[in-house]
C-alpha positions, 0 to 999 in steps of 0.5 A: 363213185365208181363201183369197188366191186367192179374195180377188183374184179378188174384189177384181179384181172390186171394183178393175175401174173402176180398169183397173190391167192391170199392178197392182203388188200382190197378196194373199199370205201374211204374215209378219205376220199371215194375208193381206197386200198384197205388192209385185210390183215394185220400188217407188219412193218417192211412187210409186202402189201402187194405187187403191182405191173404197169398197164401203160408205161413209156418215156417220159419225154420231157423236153429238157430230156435226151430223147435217144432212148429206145422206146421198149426197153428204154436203153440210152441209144448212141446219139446217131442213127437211133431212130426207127428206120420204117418211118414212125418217129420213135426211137428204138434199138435194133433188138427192139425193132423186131419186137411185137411191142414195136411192131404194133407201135410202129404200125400205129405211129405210121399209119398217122404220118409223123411230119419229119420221122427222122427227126426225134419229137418229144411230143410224139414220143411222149404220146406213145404211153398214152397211145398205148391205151388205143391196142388194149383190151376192152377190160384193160380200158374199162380198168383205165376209166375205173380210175380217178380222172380229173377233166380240167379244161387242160387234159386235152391239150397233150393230144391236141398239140400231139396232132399237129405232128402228124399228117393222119391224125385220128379223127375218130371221136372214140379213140381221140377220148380213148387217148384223153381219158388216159392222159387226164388218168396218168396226171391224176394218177400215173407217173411221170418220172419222180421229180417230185419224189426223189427225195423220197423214194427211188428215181423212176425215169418213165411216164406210167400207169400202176392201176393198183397204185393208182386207186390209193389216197394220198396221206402226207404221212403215209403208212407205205412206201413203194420201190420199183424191180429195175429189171422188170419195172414192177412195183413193190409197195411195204408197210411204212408202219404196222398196219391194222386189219381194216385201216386204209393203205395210204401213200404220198403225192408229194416231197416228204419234207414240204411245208403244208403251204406248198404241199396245199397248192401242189395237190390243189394244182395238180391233182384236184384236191385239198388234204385235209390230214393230220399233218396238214391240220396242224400248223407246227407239222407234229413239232417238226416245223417244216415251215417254221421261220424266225419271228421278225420282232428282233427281241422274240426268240420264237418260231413264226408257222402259217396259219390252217386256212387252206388258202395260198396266203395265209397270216402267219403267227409266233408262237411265242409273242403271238405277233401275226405277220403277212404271207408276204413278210415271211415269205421275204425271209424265207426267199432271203433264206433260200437264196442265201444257201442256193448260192452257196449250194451252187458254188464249187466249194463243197466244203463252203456250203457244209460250213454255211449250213454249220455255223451261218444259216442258223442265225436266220433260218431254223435248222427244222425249215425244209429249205436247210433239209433240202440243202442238206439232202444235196450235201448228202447225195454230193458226198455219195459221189466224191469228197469233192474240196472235202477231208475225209474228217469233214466228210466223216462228220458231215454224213454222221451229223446230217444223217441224224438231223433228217431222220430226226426230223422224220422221227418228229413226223411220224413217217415209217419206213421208206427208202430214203430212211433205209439210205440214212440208217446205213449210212448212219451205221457205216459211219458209226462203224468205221468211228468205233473202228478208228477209235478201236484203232486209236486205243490200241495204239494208245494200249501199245504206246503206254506200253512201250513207254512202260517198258522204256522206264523199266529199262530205265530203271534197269539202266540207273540201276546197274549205273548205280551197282557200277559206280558202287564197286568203282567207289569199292575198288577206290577205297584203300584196304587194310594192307595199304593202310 
């Protein structure tokens, strides 16, 4: 295990813009795996733990990604003519190409002779975060190997391909490891846009490396969550929950809201290890049954959950009549599932899944599986740009009731704060308000109406009695008086 004490110091070193003279962390040893970030002090919910600057950042450069970019301030391009005309294939905006950021990139990429400079690669510019390393310092470098790196035989095939691109390729063994350390690095830790939290957290579009961040252990329920500045890309990370004096900062690798199966072969796949917390120790996930299927025995009402194994394919086992079923049985009703409402999801009708997820999918699914979350999410997210097919009753209803679901779920979890709940109790707020509003609204046009109508049988009342007065004299007036008798 790398030394924790070299490792703060480096950090300090990273963290010095920050000027944190009370910092409320350190690196200590974990009970969880090697390193970890402890807490100093007592911390409270919503608090600031840290702040944290990318050491290497870039775009992310999928292939399924537009590539016109700039490639130091990251600002969309027109599609034409956006590419670096001194021959280095990256993409960069006028402002940007004077810049001593580009100018060393520039420099670099061009001594390597891109194959078609004119032509935007997504391999070359993808490249550029982890070339980056190259022009660092020699304690920012250090900083680099301090971190967590998992050498599959797979961490060197980026760089690999990358010099097929380039006529100049470097040779030199110490850059090239230069260059595969940091990638082997970025996979274990860094980020690589946020596809596999974007239901959780806001949407980073980069490829990155936050070395605090990076010596953090995973918690499939962690007790902080992260944001980023927009303008500067810093990270902010806060206190999900209250936070004791010595007890280790924890974050998420994955989706919040999946199932102990595929969280497994996720962080076994990706990252090298098998979690082994509480949530994923427990086959019902703290009652929230994010895997929960129904029991295929017709006459049981009970919910079937994957056995702790630790393997891809575990047996699984109702609750109720005990009855164990395969991995592949369920996994046919949880496809029947996923099936049945992607179809819907991926219809035009907005207004066709919602009623779906109301009054169909819970005869085959349990509202508590994460593929129903999911497709609640999308709803959610949709009505956030339109009503679309959608009343606005429909619409009112659907945000009030699905809002409340997941955070109940999240409830049941344990999880803290985080951005998605932030997002959830506003929009529950908001929808609340405008109900008491409207019904507010409704009762003093009730108020007013009982009014009017009280007023209308009072008149009435007058009216009857002055008809009554009327008819009174006319009968008076009738009548023969004594004279005339």
């Amino acid at each position: 295990m790398i030394c924790p004490k070299r490792t703060s110091e480096l950090l300090d070193l990273h963290l010095a813009p920050f000027k944190d003279k009370d910092p409320a962390w350190e690196v200590g040893v974990s009970k969880i795996a090697g390193r970890g970030v402890m807490a100093t002090r007592h911390l409270k919910r919503g608090e600031i733990i840290f702040q944290d600057s990318p050491l290497l950042i870039g775009l992310a450069a999928h292939e399924e990604d537009s590539l016109n970019s700039c490639s130091v301030c990251f600002k969309v391009l027109p599609d034409t003519r956006f590419m670096c005309r001194q021959g280095c294939g990256l993409p960069v905006c006028s402002l940007c190409a004077k810049k001593k950021q580009h100018k060393t990139d520039c420099d670099m990429f061009k001594s390597w002779s891109p194959n078609e400079p004119d032509v935007a690669n997504s391999v070359i510019i993808r490249l550029l975060c982890v070339a980056r390393a190259i022009n660092l310092t020699k304690d920012q470098r250090d900083l680099i190997y301090c971190l967590q790196a998992n050498l599959d035989n797979n961490h060197r095939t980026e760089v690999r391909n990358a010099a097929k691109c380039f006529k100049n390729f470097p040779t030199d063994k110490k850059i090239v490891e230069i260059m595969n350390r940091t990638v082997a690095v970025l996979r274990t830790n860094g980020f690589d846009k946020t596809n596999d939290r974007t239901t959780d957290h806001q949407e980073f579009n980069f490829r990155a490396l936050y070395p605090l961040f990076g010596v953090m252990n995973h918690d499939c329920i962690p007790n902080s969550y992260y944001t980023f500045d927009e303008k500067t890309n810093n990270m902010i990370v806060r206190a999900a929950v209250d936070i004791l004096e010595g007890e280790e900062i924890t974050t998420t690798y994955t989706k919040l809201f999946t199932g102990n199966i595929a969280r497994h072969l996720y962080l076994k796949m990706k990252k090298g290890f098998t979690c082994k917390c509480p949530r994923c120790s427990d086959s019902t996930e703290k009652g929230a049954f994010i895997s929960g299927l129904y029991c295929r025995d017709t006459n049981c009402s009970g919910l079937v959950v994957p056995e702790i194994t630790g393997l891809p394919h575990p047996n699984w086992n109702c609750l109720v009549c005990k009855q164990k079923s395969t991995h592949v049985q369920m996994m046919k009703s949880q496809d029947f599932a996923s099936g049945a409402i992607n179809a819907k999801a991926n219809s035009n009708s907005l207004r066709t899944l919602v009623h779906y997820l109301n009054e169909k999918s819970d005869s085959f699914i349990p509202n508590s599986n994460y593929v129903v979350i999911d497709a609640k999410m999308s709803v959610l997210n949709r009505l956030a740009l339109g009503r679309e097919d959608c009343n606005e009753e429909l619409v009112s209803c659907t945000r009030l009731r699905y809002s409340r679901d997941i955070t109940q779920v999240m409830d049941k979890l344990g999880l803290g704060d985080s951005l998605l709940r932030t997002q959830l109790e506003t929009q529950l707020r908001k929808e609340e308000e405008r109900r008491a509003k409207k019904q507010k609204e409704l009762a003093e046009k009730q108020r007013q109406l009982a009014e009017l109508e009280l007023k209308a049988a009072e008149a009435d009342k007058l009216l009857a009695a002055l008809a009554a007065e009327g008819a009174e004299g006319e009968v008076a007036a009738a009548a023969p008086t004594p004279e005339q008798t």
